[in-house]
C-alpha positions, 0 to 999 in steps of 0.5 A: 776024760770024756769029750766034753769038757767036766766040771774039774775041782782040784782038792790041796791037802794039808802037810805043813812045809810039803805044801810046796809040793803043791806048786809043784803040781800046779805046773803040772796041771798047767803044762798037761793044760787042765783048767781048774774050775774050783778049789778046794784046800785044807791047811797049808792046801788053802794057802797055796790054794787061796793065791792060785785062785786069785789068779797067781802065776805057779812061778810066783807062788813058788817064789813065796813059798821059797822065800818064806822061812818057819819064823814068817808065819809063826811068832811066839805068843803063850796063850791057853789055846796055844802056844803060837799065832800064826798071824803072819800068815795074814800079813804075807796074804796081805802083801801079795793079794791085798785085803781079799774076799773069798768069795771074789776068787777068780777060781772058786775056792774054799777052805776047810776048818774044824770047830773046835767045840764040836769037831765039825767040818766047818767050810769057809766059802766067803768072808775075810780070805786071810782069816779062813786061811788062819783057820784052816791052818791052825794046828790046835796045841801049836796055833791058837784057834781062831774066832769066827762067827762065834766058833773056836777054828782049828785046821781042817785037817782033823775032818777032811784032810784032802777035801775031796768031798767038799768039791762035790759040794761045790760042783764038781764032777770030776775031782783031783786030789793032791795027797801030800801024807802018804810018804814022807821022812820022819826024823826023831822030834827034837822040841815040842814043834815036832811032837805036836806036829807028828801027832796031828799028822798021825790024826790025819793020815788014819782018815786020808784013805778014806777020803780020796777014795772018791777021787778021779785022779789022786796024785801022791808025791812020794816024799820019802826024802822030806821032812815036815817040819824043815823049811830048808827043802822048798826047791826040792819039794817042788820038784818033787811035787811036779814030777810025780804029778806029771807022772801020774797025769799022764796016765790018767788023763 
């Protein structure tokens, strides 16, 4: 990087349960002593996203994410919209960092989420924080969307899976991306979970290329050995996740 000090944003990806890939790479950063000035996070990327910006420690970010189990943050409510809430999403936001505004983040942070009406970009950057990550989590056919000023949200995976843009917006000059759909093992779906969830991802991945093209640094961890939708994995995705980030900053910084 040049002499003085950029404007550095930091771009977290959706990817479901990989997502704590993304603690690992916050070690990294710590460790390769990058200060993250803004915060950009799409899908499980703005939940990881919304405790460090709020001044969480990597090591009890990734104690959240182990203790955290599939039924944590999903509970069976058929609706038309979908087939389940994620409102335990909120309550875990809740125990954690209490009733926050995002626009009270220590880092600046926002969230990505899509109008389902539209299919626009729709980018959360004040307001309830635990209802942005609802948002921005959303699968559509899996979670029901979620209301905000007047508009159906879904996960912003379908318009900006990796946000690096948005940290533009926001900015940012020199702009990290953390791309968790690259590599991953895809098992052969066994419930409609797992249909519902590769199908999204396929979405997604044939507009993620295009995306982090503008990225300074683009960390890819290769997550060959994981699966997206197993919750039994947490500890090695954070290994995983810090290695591959070490790696590439090294290189590139």
């Amino acid at each position: 990087m040049a002499q003085e000090r950029q404007k550095i944003g930091l771009a977290l990806g959706g990817g479901a349960v990989l997502g704590a890939a993304h603690v690992g790479v916050l070690k990294a950063l710590e460790e390769f002593e990058v200060k993250v000035d803004y915060i950009a996070g799409t899908s499980i990327g703005a939940f990881v996203g919304a405790f460090y910006a709020f001044g969480m420690h990597w090591q009890k970010i990734k104690e959240i994410a182990i203790e955290m189990n599939w039924m944590d943050i999903t509970s069976i409510r058929l609706s038309k919209y979908g087939l389940m809430s994620n409102d335990k999403m909120e309550t875990i936001l809740a125990e954690h960092l209490g009733d926050k505004r995002i626009e009270d983040a220590q880092i600046p942070i926002w969230m990505i989420a899509t109008d389902l009406e539209t299919g626009n970009k729709v980018v959360l950057k004040e307001g309830a924080l635990a209802n942005a990550v609802k948002a921005s989590t959303c699968i559509p056919g899996v979670f029901s969307p979620i209301e905000h000023d007047s508009k159906l949200l879904v996960d912003g995976g379908i318009v900006e899976n990796v946000p690096i843009e948005t940290l533009g917006e926001m900015g940012a000059n020199y702009k990290i991306g953390v791309d968790l759909n690259s590599k991953h093992r895809q098992e052969k779906p066994s419930h409609l979970l797992d249909i519902l969830t590769y199908s999204f991802q396929y979405l997604m991945q044939n507009s993620t290329l295009h995306q982090t093209s503008n990225a300074n640094i683009l960390i890819k961890p290769d997550l060959t050995a994981f699966s997206k939708t197993s919750m039994d994995q947490m500890e090695g995705l954070f290994n995983q996740g810090y290695e591959d980030a070490a790696r590439t900053l090294e290189k590139e910084l």
